[in-house]
C-alpha positions in Angstrom: 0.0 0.0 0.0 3.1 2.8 0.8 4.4 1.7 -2.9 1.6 2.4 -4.7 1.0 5.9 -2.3 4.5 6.4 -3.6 4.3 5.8 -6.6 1.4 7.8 -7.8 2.3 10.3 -5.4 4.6 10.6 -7.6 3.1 10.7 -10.9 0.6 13.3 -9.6 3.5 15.2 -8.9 5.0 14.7 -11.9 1.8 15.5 -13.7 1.4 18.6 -11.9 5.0 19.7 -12.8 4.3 19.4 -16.3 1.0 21.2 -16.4 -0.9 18.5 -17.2 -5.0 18.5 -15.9 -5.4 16.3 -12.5 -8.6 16.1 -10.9 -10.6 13.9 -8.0 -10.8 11.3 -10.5 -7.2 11.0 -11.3 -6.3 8.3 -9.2 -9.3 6.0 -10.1 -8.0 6.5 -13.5 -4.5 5.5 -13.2 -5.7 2.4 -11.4 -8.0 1.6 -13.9 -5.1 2.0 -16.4 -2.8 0.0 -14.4 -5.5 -3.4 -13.5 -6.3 -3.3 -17.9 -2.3 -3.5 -18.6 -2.2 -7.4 -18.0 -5.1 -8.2 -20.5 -3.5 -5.7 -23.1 -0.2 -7.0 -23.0 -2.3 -10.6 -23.1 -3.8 -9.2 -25.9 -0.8 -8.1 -27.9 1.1 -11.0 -27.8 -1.3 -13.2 -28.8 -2.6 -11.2 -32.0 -1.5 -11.7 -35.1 -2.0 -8.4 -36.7 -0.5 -5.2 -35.8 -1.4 -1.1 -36.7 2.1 0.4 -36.7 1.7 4.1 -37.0 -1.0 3.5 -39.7 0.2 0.6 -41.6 -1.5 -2.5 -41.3 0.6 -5.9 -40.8 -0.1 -9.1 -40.6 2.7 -11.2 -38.5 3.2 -14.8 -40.5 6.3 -16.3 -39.3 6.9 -17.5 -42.7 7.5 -14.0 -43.9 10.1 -13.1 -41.4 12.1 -16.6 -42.2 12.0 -16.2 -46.1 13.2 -12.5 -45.3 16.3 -13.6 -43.1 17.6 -16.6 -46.0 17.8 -14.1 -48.8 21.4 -12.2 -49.0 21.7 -9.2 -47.6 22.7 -6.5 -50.0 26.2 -5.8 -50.4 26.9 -1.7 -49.4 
């Protein structure tokens, strides 16, 4: 219980510091955030598609083998 006072003791401070908005509901919202990271990091690494900064991919192991045989190009 004093590790997670610390800890977002801290981030309020933090967040205060930087001028970003804290209210009452702050702290319900950080421990929202921080019970939902096990089911999206569950999530993540068992999908097999993946929106990198817009682009669409689909992760096939296949491709990434076929990629790594071919010669590398000579600089």
């Amino acid at each position: 219980m004093l590790a997670a006072a610390f800890c977002y003791g801290a981030e309020a401070l933090l967040a205060f510091a930087a001028g970003w908005p804290l209210s009452w509901r702050s702290p319900a919202a950080w421990l929202a955030r921080d019970a939902l990271l096990p089911f999206l990091w569950a999530r993540g690494w068992s999908g097999r598609n993946v929106v990198w900064r817009g682009n669409a991919m689909d992760v096939d192991d296949g491709v990434f083998l076929q990629a790594e045989s071919e010669p590398r190009p000579q600089i």
